[in-house]
C-alpha positions as CSV (number, residue, x, y, z in Angstrom):
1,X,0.0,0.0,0.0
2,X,1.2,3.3,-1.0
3,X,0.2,6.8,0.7
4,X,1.2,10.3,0.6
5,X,2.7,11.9,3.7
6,X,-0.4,13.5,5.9
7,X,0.9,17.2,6.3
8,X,-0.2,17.8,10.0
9,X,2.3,20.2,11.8
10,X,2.7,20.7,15.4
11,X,4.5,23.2,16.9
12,X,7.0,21.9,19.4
13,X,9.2,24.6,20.6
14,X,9.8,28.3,20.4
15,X,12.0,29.8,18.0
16,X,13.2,31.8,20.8
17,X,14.0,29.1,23.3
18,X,16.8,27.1,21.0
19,X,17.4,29.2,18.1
20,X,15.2,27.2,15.9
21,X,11.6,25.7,15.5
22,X,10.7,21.9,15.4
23,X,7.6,20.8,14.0
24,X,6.2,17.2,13.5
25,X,4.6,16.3,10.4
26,X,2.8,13.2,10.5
27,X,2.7,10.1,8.0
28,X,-0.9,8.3,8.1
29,X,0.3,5.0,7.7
30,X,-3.2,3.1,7.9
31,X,-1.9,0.2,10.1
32,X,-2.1,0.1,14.1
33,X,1.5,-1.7,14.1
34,X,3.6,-0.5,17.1
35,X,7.0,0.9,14.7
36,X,10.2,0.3,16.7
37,X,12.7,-0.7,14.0
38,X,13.8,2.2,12.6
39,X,16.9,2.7,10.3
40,X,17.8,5.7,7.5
41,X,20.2,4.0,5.1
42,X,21.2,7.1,3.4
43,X,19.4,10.2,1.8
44,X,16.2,8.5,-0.1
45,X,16.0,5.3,1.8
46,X,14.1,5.2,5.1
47,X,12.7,1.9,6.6
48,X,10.5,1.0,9.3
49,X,9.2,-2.5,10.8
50,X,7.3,-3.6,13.6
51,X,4.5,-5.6,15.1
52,X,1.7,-7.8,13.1
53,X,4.9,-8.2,10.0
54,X,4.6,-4.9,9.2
55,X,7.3,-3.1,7.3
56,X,7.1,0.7,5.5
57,X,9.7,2.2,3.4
58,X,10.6,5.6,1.8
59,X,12.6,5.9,-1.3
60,X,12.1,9.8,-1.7
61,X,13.8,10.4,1.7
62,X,10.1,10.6,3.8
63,X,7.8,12.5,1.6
64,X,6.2,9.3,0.3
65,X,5.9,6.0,1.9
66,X,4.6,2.3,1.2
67,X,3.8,-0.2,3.8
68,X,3.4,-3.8,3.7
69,X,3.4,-7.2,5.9
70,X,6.0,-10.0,5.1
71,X,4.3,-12.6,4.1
72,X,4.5,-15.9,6.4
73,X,5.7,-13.7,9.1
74,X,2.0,-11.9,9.9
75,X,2.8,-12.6,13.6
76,X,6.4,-11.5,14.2
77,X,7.3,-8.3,15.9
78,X,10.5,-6.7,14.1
79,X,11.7,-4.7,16.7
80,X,14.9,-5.0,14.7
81,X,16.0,-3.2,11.4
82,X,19.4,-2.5,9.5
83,X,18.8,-1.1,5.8
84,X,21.7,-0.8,3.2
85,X,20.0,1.2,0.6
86,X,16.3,1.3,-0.7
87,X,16.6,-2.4,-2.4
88,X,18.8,-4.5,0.6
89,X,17.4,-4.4,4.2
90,X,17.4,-6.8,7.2
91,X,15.0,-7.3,9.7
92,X,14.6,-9.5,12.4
93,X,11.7,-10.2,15.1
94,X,11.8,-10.3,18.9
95,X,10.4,-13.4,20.6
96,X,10.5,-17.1,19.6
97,X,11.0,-19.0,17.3
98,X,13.5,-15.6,16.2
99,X,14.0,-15.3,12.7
100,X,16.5,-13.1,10.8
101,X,15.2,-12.0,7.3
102,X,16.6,-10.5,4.4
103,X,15.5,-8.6,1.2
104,X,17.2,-7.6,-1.8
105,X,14.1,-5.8,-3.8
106,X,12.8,-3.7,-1.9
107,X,10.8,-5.7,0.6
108,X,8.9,-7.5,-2.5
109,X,10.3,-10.6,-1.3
110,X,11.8,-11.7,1.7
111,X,14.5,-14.5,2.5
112,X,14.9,-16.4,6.0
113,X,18.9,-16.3,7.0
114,X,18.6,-17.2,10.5
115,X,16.0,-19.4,12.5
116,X,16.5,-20.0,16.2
117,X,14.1,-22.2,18.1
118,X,14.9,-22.0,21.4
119,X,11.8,-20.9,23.7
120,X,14.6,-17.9,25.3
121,X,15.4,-16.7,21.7
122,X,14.5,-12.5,21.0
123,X,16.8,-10.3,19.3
124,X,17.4,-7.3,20.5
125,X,19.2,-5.1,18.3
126,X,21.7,-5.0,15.3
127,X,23.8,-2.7,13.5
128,X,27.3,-2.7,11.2
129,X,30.8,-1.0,10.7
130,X,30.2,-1.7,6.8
131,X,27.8,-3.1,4.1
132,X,29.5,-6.4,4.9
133,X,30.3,-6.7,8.6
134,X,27.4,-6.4,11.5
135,X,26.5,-8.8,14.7
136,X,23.3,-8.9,16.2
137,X,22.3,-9.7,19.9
138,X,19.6,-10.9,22.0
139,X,18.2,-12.2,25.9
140,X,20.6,-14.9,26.9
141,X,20.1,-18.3,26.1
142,X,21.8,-20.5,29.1
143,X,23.0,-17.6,30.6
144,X,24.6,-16.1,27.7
145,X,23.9,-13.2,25.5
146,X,22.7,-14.6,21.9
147,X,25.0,-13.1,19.7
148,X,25.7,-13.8,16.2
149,X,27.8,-12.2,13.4
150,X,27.9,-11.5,9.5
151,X,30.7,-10.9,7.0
152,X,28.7,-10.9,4.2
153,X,25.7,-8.2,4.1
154,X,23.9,-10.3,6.5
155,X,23.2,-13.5,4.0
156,X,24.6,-15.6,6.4
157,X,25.2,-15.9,10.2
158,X,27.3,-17.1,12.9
159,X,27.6,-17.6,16.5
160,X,29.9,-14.8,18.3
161,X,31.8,-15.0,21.5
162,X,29.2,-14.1,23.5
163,X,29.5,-12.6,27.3
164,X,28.4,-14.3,30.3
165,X,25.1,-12.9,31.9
166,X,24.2,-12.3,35.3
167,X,20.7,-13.9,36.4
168,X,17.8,-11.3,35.4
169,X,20.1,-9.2,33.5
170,X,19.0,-8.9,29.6
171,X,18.9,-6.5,27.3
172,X,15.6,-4.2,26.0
173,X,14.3,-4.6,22.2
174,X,12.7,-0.6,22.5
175,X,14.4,1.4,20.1
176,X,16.9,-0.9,18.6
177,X,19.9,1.5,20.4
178,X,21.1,-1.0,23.3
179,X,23.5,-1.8,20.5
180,X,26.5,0.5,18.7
181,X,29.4,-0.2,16.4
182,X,31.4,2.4,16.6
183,X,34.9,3.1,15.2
184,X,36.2,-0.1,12.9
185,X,36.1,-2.7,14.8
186,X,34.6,-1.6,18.3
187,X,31.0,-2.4,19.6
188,X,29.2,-1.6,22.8
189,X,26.1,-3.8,23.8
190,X,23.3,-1.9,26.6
191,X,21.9,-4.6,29.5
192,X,19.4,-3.9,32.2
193,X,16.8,-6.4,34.7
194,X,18.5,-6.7,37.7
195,X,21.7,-5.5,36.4
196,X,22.8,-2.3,34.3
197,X,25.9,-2.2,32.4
198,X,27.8,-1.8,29.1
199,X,29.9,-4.6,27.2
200,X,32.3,-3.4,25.1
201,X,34.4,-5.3,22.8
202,X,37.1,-3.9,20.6
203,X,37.5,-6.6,18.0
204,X,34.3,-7.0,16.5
205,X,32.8,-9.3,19.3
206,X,36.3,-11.8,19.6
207,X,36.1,-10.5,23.6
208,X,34.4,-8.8,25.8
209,X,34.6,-6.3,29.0
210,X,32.1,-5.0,31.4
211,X,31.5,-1.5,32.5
212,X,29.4,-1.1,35.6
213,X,26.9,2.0,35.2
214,X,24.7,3.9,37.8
215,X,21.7,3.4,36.0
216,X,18.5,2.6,38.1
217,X,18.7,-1.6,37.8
218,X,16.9,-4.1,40.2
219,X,13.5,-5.2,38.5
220,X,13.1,-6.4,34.8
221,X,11.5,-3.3,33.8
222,X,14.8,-1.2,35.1
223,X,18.1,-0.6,33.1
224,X,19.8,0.8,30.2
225,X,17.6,0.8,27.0
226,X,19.8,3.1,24.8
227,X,23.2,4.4,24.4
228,X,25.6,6.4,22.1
229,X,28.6,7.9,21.3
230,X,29.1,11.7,21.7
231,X,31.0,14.4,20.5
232,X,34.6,12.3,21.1
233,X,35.4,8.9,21.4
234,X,35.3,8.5,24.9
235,X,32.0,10.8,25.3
236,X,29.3,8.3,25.5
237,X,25.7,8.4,27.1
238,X,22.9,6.3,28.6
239,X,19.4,6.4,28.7
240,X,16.7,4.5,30.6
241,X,14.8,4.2,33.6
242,X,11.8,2.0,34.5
243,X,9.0,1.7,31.8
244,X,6.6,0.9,33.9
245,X,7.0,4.1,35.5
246,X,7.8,6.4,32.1
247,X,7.7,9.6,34.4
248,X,10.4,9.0,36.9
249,X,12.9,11.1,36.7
250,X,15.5,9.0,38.7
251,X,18.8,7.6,37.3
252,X,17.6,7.4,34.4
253,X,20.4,9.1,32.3
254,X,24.6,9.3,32.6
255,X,27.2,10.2,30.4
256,X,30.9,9.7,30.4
257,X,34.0,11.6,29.5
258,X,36.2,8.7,29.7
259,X,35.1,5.5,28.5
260,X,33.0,4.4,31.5
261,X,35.2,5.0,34.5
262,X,33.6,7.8,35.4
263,X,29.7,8.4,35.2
264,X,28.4,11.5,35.8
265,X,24.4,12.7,36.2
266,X,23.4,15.9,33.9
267,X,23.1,19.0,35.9
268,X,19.0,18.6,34.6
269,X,17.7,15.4,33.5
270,X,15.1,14.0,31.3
271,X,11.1,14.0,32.1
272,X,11.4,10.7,33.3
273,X,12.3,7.6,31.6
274,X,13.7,7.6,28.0
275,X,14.3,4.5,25.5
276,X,16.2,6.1,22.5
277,X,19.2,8.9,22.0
278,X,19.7,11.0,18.8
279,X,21.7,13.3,17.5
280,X,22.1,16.4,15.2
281,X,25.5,18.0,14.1
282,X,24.5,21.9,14.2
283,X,27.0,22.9,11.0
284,X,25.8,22.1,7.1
285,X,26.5,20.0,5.9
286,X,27.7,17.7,8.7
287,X,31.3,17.3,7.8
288,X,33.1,18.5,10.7
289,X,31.4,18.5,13.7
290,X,31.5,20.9,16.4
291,X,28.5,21.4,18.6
292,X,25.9,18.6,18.8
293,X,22.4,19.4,19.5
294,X,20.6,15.9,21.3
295,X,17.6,14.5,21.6
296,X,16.4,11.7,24.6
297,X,12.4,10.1,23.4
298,X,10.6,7.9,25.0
299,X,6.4,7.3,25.2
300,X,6.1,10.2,27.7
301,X,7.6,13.0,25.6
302,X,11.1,13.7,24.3
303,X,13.9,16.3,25.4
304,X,16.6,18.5,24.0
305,X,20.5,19.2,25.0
306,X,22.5,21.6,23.8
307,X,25.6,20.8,25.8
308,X,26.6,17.7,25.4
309,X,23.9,16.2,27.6
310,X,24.8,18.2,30.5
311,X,21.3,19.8,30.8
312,X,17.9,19.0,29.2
313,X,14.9,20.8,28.4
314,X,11.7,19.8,27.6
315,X,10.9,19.9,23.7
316,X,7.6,18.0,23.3
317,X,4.8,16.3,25.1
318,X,4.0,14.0,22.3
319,X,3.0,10.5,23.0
320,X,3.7,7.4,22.2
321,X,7.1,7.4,20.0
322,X,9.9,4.6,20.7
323,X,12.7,5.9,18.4
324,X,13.8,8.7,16.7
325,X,16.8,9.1,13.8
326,X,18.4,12.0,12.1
327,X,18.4,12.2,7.6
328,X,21.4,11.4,6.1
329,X,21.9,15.0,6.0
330,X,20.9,15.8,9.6
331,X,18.0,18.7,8.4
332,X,15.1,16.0,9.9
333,X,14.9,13.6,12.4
334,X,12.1,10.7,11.9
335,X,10.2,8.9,14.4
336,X,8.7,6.1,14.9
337,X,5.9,4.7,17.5
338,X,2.9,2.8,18.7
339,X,-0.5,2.4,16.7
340,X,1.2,3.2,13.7
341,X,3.0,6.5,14.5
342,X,5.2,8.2,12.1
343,X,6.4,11.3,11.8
344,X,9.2,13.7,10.5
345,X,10.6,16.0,12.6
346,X,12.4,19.3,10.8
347,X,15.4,20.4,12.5
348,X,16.1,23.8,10.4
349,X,14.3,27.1,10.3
């Protein structure tokens, strides 16, 4: 099914307030999937997948979209999604039996790479250094983090060393962000439950270190659900909190300076608890960065920084979005949510 975007703008800030005015214009995508898969492969391609086998794609860089659910696969919710270009993506589906699938038309057709049976099987999240390399993780299966790894696109797949787990400790399917590769080789990996921490491996999954975090941890709801790299490579930041109490406000967000060895709060947090990180370079085009401008969503609103993550403001009280990207050129930022939310956020005047 094809539509047009529906032009609804909402006014989410003040030009006054941050030097610039964001607005939201919504796609009507005519499905109630819940979107939490979410990738912009580069400046025409944007995909999206979710619940009931739904997937949606843009090959006009969001002013036209055209949905449509894999066939076989009306059931799965793909919670996971890596796109190459408008023609080669990959999706795969949290819960059991987990599937990895694979398209190389456009989503015309789709090709299973990866079945796991095992009742504990759900991915989690997935990304890549390159169009050839990428690993993909989910909840531990025997007390080990399912973790498997490509070399060739993502047609094929193969167990990775994969870290050891404490009881209750797991990893959150939200956004699709608990997972980064960052650098050439490096890749950091999000957990929560009843512990919160960072794995971090610097050879492409080979091995693997833990970082202890501050984040709130304890219950199964609790723990880390996004992170990402900053304006250096040892700036990183967290986001989380407990979803089934989206508005407190308590550990719920950290960033570093140094790799994870020290963790520091932001001098004003978010509203509460927050399930995807974005961000915007503030020069065009996005070359050299040198001021970031960052954005924390989650299904209670979503929040702005300016510095770094040091403070946050409040830039919208919309409902019901799970992630959020920036274009290929950084001028919007698209996100995606429950009962088939979509929407494309402008970032310049």
């Amino acid at each position: 099914m094809r539509f047009p975007a529906f032009l609804l703008f909402l006014l989410l800030t003040s030009a006054t307030a941050y030097s610039q005015q964001y607005s939201l214009r919504f796609v009507d995508t005519k499905t109630d999937a819940s979107f939490r898969g979410l990738s912009v492969a580069d400046e025409h391609a944007i995909w999206v997948s979710g619940s009931k086998g739904w997937v949606g794609r843009s090959v006009n860089g969001g002013v036209d979209w055209s949905f449509s659910q894999v066939q076989g696969y009306e059931n799965c919710d793909f919670r996971t999604l890596y796109a190459f270009d408008s023609s080669n993506a990959i999706i795969a589906n949290a819960g059991s039996p987990a599937y990895i699938l694979r398209t190389g038309d456009g989503g015309a057709s789709w090709q299973r790479v990866y079945e796991n049976t095992d009742s504990a099987a759900f991915f989690d999240g997935m990304d890549f250094w390159d169009k050839k390399r990428g690993i993909i993780h989910g909840d531990p299966i025997g007390g080990r983090m399912l973790l498997l790894y490509t070399k060739d696109g993502g047609r094929s797949w193969k167990e990775r060393n994969s870290p050891k787990m404490n009881k209750g400790e797991a990893s959150f399917a939200a956004s699709g962000t608990s997972i980064s590769c960052v650098w050439d080789r490096a890749v950091v990996i999000a957990t929560g439950g009843k512990t919160s921490r960072l794995f971090l491996s610097l050879n492409r999954g080979r091995s693997w270190h833990s970082i202890p975090t501050p984040m709130l941890a304890g219950t199964e709801s609790t723990g880390i659900y996004s992170v990402m790299k900053g304006y250096t490579i040892s700036h990183w930041l967290i986001a989380g909190g407990d979803y089934r109490r989206d508005t407190l406000s308590t550990a719920n967000f950290f960033y570093t300076w140094n790799k994870g060895k020290k963790w520091l709060a932001p001098a004003s947090t978010t509203r509460g608890y927050r399930e995807c990180l974005a961000q915007i370079c503030d020069q065009r085009p996005a070359k050299k960065c040198q001021t970031l401008t960052m954005f924390a969503l989650g299904p209670s609103g979503i929040d702005i920084s300016t510095d770094d993550g040091v403070n946050w403001k409040p830039l919208s009280d919309e409902k019901g979005f799970h992630v959020i990207k920036p274009s290929w050129d950084h001028n919007l930022m698209f996100l995606a949510g429950g009962n088939g939310k979509l929407a494309i956020m402008k970032t310049t005047p």
